[in-house]
Phi, psi and omega in degrees: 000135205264177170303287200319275175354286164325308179302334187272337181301316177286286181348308187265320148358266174306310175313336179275353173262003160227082201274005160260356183284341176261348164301286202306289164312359127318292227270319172306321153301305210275359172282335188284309188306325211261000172287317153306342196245126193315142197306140162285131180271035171272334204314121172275165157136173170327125166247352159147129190255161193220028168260358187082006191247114172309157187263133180209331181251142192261142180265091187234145178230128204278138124225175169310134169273173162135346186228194189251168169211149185218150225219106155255087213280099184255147191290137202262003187259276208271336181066024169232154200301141197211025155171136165242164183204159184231144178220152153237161196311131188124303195264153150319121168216144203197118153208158184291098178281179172249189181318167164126162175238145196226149159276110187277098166241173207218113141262149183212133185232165184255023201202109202239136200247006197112284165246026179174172205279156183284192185295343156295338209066181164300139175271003201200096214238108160245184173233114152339116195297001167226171169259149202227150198225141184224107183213199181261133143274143119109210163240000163199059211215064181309114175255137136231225261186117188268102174239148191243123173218064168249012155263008203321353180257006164231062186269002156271005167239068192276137169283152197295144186289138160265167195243153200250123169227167183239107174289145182231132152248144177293153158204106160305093196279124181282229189256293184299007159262332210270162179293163187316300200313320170291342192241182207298149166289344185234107203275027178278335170304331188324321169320327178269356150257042171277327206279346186303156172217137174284139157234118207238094192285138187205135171266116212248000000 
């Protein structure tokens, strides 16, 4: 048996005790990859929060189609920008902000690079005629905000946002729900998941 041999011998060796090891380093190249390759420049959603605050309360904005647009929320305390988001004009758009009250300004262009505006820049730059304040009522009731900027040219008579919250409820999941995988080796035990509780988020 030669050199070459020996090596395809071992190869298929290892490989057969392991038959998933050549999926998974694929599938793994192709995440890196696919990770790598830029945002569509239509794509909405986050570009990035810098308060340091989890995003939680929702932002959702009504607007025209035909541009692009990006809704930048500065903290109305320290004045500095603290979450940006890309939308284009038209479409639904909804994102999770964090607690705080902020001054909302909205730029908009007809030429979107991904994460900023192309070599013209925006063509159309305002601040929401109010500051929108996003917080907990109540004990289980996240409020923000519906805003409408299809009058985008008369935003100092901006109208009041109507408001969007997300309700949270407790729900006791009872014994015959918990996985197989979960529960006590002792069905005397059992008793003790009853007290588990779920939190079941719904927009109200």
């Amino acid at each position: 048996m030669g050199p070459m041999e020996a090596r395809v011998r071992v190869f298929r060796t290892r490989h057969d005790r392991r038959p998933g090891a050549a999926l998974g380093a694929a599938l793994g190249a192709l995440l890196l990859i696919l990770a790598a390759l830029p945002l569509r420049a239509d794509e909405s959603g986050l570009l990035w929060n810098r308060s340091g605050l989890p995003a939680t309360f929702p932002l959702q904005v009504r607007s025209d189609p035909g541009l692009h647009w990006r809704v930048t929320l500065i903290d109305s305390g320290s004045g500095a920008p603290a979450l940006a988001a890309h939308f284009r004009g038209g479409r639904f758009f909804r994102v999770l902000v964090p607690p705080g009250t902020y001054t909302v300004v909205f730029e908009a262009g007809p030429d979107w690079r991904g994460e900023g505006f192309g070599a013209g820049g925006p063509t159309r730059s305002f601040a929401y005629g109010r500051q929108l304040v996003f917080g907990v009522r109540g004990l289980s009731r996240k409020v923000g905000h519906i805003v409408d900027i299809r009058a985008a040219g008369q935003q100092a008579q901006a109208p009041v946002p109507r408001r969007l919250a997300i309700c949270q409820r407790q729900r006791l999941r009872p014994p015959e729900e918990i996985p197989q995988w979960r529960r006590p080796a002792d069905p005397l035990d059992l008793h003790r998941f009853r007290w588990r509780r779920d939190v079941i988020e719904r927009y109200c």
